[in-house]
N, C-alpha and C positions, 0 to 999 in steps of 0.2 A: 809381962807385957810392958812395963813402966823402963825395962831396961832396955828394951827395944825403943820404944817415946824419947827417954833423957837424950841419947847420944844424936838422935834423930835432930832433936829440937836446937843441941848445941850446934851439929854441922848445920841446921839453916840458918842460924844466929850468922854463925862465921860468915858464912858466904854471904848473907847481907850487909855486915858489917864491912867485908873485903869490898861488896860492889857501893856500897856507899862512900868508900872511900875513893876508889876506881870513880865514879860519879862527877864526884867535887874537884875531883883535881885538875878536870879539862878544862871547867869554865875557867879556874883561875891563873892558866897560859896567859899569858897580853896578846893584844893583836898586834902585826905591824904597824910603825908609824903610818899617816895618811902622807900621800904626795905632797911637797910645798907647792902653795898659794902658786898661779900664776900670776905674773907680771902684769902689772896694769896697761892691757890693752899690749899691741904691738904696732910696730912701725910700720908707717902708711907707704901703701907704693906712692912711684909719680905720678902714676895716673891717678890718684885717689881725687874725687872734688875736695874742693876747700872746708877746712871744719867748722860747722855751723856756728858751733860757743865752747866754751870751757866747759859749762857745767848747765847740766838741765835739772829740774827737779832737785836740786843739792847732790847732785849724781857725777861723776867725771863723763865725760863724750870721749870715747874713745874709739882705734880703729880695731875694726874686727874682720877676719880674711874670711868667714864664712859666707858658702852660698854667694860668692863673690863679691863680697868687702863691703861693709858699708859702715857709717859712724853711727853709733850708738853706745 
């Protein structure tokens, strides 16, 4: 019986040992780079109103084309 158990116990060894290696190796793929930053704000149509200030809250006022344009 014991010679039936050893070779048992060595193939589950392996194969945990093979899936822990299989395991570890995906996390340590890298991700791709993230997209660069956008540009600060974009260029206001003509029809844009006048921009209220530079800067609010220590924040830049900038144009934004969403939901149809406004500065913020």
């Amino acid at each position: 019986m014991t010679l039936i158990k050893t070779p048992l116990a060595a193939t589950a060894i392996a194969f945990g040992l093979a899936a822990g290696m299989l395991g570890s190796a995906a996390p340590a793929s890298a991700q791709p780079a993230p997209p660069p930053a956008p540009v600060q704000g974009e260029v206001p149509p003509t029809w844009a109103p006048p921009k209220p200030a530079d800067f609010w809250s220590g924040q830049p006022i900038v144009w934004s084309s969403g939901w149809g344009g406004r500065w913020g």
